[in-house]
C-alpha positions in Angstrom: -16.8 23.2 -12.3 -13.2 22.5 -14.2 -12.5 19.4 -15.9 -10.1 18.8 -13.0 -13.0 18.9 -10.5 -14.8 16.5 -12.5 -11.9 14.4 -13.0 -11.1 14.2 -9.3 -15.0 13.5 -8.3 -15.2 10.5 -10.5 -11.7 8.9 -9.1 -13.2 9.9 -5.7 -16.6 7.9 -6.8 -14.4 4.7 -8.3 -12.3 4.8 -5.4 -15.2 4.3 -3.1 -17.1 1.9 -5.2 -13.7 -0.7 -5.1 -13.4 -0.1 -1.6 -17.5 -0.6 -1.0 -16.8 -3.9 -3.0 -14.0 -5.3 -1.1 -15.9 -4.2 2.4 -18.4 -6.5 0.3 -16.1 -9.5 -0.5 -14.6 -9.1 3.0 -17.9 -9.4 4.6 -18.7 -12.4 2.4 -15.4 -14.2 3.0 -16.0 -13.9 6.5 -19.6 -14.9 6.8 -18.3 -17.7 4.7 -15.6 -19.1 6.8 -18.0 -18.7 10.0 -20.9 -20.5 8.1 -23.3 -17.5 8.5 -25.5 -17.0 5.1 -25.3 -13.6 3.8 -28.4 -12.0 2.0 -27.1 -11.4 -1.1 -26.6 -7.4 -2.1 -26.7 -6.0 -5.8 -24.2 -2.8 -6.3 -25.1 -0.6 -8.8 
């Protein structure tokens, strides 16, 4: 593996944890607004 692979697998892993957390905050927002409690998830 190049430095370039590595490079481009950990933008590939950031770029999916930010989008796991907004599908997260999203979800929250939602449940929120519609008064349906969320069980609350930890992301590592």
């Amino acid at each position: 593996m190049s430095d370039t692979d590595v490079e481009r697998l950990v933008d590939t892993c950031r770029v999916a944890r930010d989008e796991m957390r907004l599908d997260e905050w999203s979800a929250s927002r939602r449940a929120a607004r519609e008064g349906v409690p969320l069980p609350v998830t930890e992301v590592a």
